[in-house]
C-alpha positions in Angstrom: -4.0 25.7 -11.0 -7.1 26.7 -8.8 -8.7 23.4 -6.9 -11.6 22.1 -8.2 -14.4 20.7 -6.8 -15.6 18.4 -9.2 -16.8 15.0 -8.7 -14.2 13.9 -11.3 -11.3 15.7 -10.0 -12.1 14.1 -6.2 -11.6 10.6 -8.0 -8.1 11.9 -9.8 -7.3 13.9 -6.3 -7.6 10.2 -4.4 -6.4 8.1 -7.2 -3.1 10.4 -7.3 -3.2 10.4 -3.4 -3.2 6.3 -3.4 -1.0 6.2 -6.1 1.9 8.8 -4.1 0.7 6.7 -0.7 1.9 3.5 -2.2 5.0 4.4 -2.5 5.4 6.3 0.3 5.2 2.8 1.9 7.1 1.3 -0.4 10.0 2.7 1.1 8.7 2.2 4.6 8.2 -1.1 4.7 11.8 -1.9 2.8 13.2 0.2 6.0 11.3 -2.8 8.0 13.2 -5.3 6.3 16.3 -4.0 6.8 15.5 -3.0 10.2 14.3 -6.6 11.2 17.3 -8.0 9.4 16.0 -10.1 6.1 17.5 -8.6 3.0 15.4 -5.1 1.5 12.1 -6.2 -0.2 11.8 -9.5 1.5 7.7 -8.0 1.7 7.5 -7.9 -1.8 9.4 -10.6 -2.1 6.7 -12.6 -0.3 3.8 -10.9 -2.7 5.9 -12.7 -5.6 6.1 -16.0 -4.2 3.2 -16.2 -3.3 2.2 -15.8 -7.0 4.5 -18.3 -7.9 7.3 -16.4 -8.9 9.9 -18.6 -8.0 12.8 -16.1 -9.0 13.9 -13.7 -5.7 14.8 -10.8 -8.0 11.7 -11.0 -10.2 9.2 -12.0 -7.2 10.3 -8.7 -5.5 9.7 -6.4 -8.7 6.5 -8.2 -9.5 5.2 -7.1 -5.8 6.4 -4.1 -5.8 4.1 -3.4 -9.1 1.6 -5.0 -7.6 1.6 -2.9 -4.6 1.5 0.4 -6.0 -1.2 -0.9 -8.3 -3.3 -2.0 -5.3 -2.9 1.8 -3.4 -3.5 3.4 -6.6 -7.1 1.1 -7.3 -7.4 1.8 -3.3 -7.3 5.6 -3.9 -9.7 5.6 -6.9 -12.2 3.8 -4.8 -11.7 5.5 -2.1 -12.4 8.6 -3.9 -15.8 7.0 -5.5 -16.9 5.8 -2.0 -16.3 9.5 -0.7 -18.6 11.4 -3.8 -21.5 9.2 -1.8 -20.4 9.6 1.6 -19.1 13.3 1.9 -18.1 12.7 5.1 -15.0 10.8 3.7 -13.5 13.2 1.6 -10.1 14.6 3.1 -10.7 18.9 2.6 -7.0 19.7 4.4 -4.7 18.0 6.2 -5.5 16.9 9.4 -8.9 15.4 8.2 -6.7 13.6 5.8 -4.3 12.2 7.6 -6.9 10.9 10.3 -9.0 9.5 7.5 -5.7 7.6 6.2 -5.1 6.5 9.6 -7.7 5.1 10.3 -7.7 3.3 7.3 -4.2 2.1 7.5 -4.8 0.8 11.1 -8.0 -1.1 9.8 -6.0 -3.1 6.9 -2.7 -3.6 9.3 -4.8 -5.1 12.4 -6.4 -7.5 9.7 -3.1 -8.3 8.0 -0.6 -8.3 10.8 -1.0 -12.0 11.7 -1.3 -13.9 8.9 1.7 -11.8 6.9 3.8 -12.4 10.0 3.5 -16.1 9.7 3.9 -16.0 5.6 7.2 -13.4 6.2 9.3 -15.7 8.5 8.5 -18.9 5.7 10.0 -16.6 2.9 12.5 -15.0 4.6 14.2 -18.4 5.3 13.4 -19.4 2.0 15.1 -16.1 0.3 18.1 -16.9 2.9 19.1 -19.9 1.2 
């Protein structure tokens, strides 16, 4: 299939992209875990809880939904933003993968503190 260079095929080229990014960090982030010793999907673990999943097993599976759907919706509006910027859109891979990180250091400086603090409450609480 040739690429084309549609403004509806950007918007399925991003949403795919968020929706393969996901869970590309799925996996990274249950390496975390298990590198900073709490059990493997203590993150989505926390997502869960916070929800008010009280069940460990369930609260883990209903982040982990929830955090592929969040990168895919992130990729599909990424891809709208970037048909009225031009700028944005990724043509090969080194303009993507600055693009993404700059993105991805953006959200983790915001998010670092705060999910630091909310990780070491659940992690006890899943430890029990």
């Amino acid at each position: 299939m040739e690429w084309q260079n549609t403004p509806k095929m950007l918007i399925v080229y991003c949403t795919l992209a968020g929706l393969i990014s996901a869970w590309a960090i799925s996996g990274l982030l249950v390496l975390v875990d298990t590198a900073s010793g709490t059990p493997p999907g203590t993150f989505f673990a926390v997502i869960g809880l916070s929800l008010g999943f009280n069940d460990p097993a369930s609260a883990q599976y209903i982040g982990l939904g929830l955090h592929i759907l969040t990168g895919t919706v992130a990729g599909n509006i990424f891809g709208q933003i970037a048909l009225f910027w031009r700028k944005l859109i990724p043509y090969n891979v080194n303009r993507g993968g600055l693009v993404g990180s700059i993105i991805l250091t953006t959200y983790n400086i915001r998010n670092n503190a705060q999910f630091g603090r909310i990780h070491i409450f659940c992690s006890q609480r899943l430890c029990e």
